[in-house]
N, C-alpha and C positions, 0 to 999 in steps of 0.2 A: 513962328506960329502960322502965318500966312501958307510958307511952304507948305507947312504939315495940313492945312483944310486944303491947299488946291489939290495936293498929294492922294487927300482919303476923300475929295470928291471925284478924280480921276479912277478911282478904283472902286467907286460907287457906280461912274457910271460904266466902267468896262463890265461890271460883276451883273449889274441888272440889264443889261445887254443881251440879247440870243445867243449863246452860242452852240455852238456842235461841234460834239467830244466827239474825237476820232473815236474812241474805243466804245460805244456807245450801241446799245442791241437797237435794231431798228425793228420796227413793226413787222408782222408778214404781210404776204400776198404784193411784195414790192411800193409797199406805201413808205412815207414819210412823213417825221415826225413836224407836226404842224399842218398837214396836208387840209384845205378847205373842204367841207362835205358835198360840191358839185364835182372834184376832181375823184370824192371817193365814192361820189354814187355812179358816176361815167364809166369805173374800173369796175365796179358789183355790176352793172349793166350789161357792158361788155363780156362779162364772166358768164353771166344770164343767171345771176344771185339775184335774191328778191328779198326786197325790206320789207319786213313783214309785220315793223311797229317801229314807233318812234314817240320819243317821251322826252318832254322838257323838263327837265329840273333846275332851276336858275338859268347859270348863263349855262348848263351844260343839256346837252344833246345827245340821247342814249340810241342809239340805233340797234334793232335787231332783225338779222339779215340769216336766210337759208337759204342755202344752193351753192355752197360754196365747194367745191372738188378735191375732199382729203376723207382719208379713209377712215368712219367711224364720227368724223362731225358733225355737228345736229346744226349748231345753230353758230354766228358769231355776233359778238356785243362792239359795238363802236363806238366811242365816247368823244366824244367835241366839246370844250372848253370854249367860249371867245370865237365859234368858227375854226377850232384847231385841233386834228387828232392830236388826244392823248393817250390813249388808250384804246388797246385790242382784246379783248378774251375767247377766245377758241374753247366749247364747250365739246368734248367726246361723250359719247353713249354708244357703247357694245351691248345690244338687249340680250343676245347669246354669251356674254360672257360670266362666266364663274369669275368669283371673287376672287378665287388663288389665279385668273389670267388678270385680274384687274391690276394685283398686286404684283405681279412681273411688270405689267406695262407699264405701272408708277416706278417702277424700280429700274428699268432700263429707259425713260425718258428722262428720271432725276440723277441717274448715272453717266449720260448723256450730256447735259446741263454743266454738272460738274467738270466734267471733262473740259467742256469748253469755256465756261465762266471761274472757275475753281470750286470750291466745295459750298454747296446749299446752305443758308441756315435753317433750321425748324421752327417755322411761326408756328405751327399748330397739331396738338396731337391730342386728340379727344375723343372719347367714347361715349356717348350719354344712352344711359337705359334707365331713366326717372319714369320715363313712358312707356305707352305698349310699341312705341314705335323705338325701333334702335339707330342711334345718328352717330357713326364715324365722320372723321373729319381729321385727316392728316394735308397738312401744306409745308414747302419751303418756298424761299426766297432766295434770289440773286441779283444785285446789286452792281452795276456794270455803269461806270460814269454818270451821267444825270437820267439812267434809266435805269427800271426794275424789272425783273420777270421773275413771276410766282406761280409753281404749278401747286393744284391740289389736287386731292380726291376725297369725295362727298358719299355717302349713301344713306340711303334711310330704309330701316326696311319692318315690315310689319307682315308676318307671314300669314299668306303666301306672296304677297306683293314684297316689291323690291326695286327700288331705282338706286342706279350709280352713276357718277359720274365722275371724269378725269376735266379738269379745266386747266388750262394757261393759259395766263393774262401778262399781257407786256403793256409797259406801265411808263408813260416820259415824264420825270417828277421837275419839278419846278425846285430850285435852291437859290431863288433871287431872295425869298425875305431871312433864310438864314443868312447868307451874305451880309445881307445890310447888317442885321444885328452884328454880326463880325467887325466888320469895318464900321460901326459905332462906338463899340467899346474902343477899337482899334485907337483911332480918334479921340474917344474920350483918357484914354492912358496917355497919348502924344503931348496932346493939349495940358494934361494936369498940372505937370510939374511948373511948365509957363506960366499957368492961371495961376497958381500959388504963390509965385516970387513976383 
């Protein structure tokens, strides 16, 4: 019995522990995951990107930053957690582009993805025309050790107006409190049969 709590407090505390997955998609622009927001405003600085808003939400910290040097980028979103990148999203806007270029360039970015993480799933595929306004809304998801990365494309459009846009967000997810619950049940099936006799 002792064995078994020291056994599934040792693996409590290895699990809620930091770790970094080899196989794990890191952030762009050469950041890292947990990076402090004085180490990521000295790089936007450097860059001569300009934060052009900043919003608290709890303990999180949304940064939105323009200037950044990739082709068709508008703007990027920065999320901090505790003081710690979590999160990147890269928003694109082509104002010259037709929808059948939009629909190539979702199609050879999530062809891309696959290539390199294996095959996307589809979180979302939607059409809404309840309105005068029409809202497309296609996403996938990939999944890559304790990190996510999900492209979409968004548009809304009410003619003669039209916006579209193509987003990727990389995403470092936290799995310390599934863990625990693991290694609780874990634990409580070790323990059972002891507690019973």
């Amino acid at each position: 019995m002792i064995r078994a709590l020291v056994f599934g407090l040792f693996l409590l505390l290895a699990a809620t522990a930091p770790v970094r997955a080899m196989n794990e998609l890191l952030p762009p622009f050469g950041f890292r995951w947990g990076d402090p927001p004085r180490r990521v405003e000295a790089v936007l600085s450097g860059a001569k990107a300009k934060i052009v808003d900043r919003k608290q939400d709890g303990t999180r910290s949304i940064w939105t930053v323009e200037g950044l040097v990739h082709p068709g980028l508008q703007r990027t979103l920065f999320t901090f957690k505790n003081d710690k990148l979590i999160e990147v999203e890269l928003q694109y806007e082509y104002p010259d582009w037709s929808i059948e270029r939009y629909n190539e360039q979702m199609g050879t970015v999530r062809r891309y993805f696959d290539g390199k993480y294996g095959v996307g799933k589809l979180v979302s595929r939607s059409r809404d025309t309840d309105t005068d306004i029409v809202q497309t809304l296609v996403g996938y998801q990939w999944m890559v050790g304790t990190t996510m990365l999900e492209l979409f494309y968004f548009s809304a459009e009410k003619p003669p107006h039209t916006f579209r846009t193509i987003t990727v967000d990389y995403k470092a997810i936290s799995l310390a409190p599934i863990v625990i619950v693991f290694l609780f049940l874990f634990l409580i099936e070790i323990c059972s049969p002891e507690m019973t006799s």
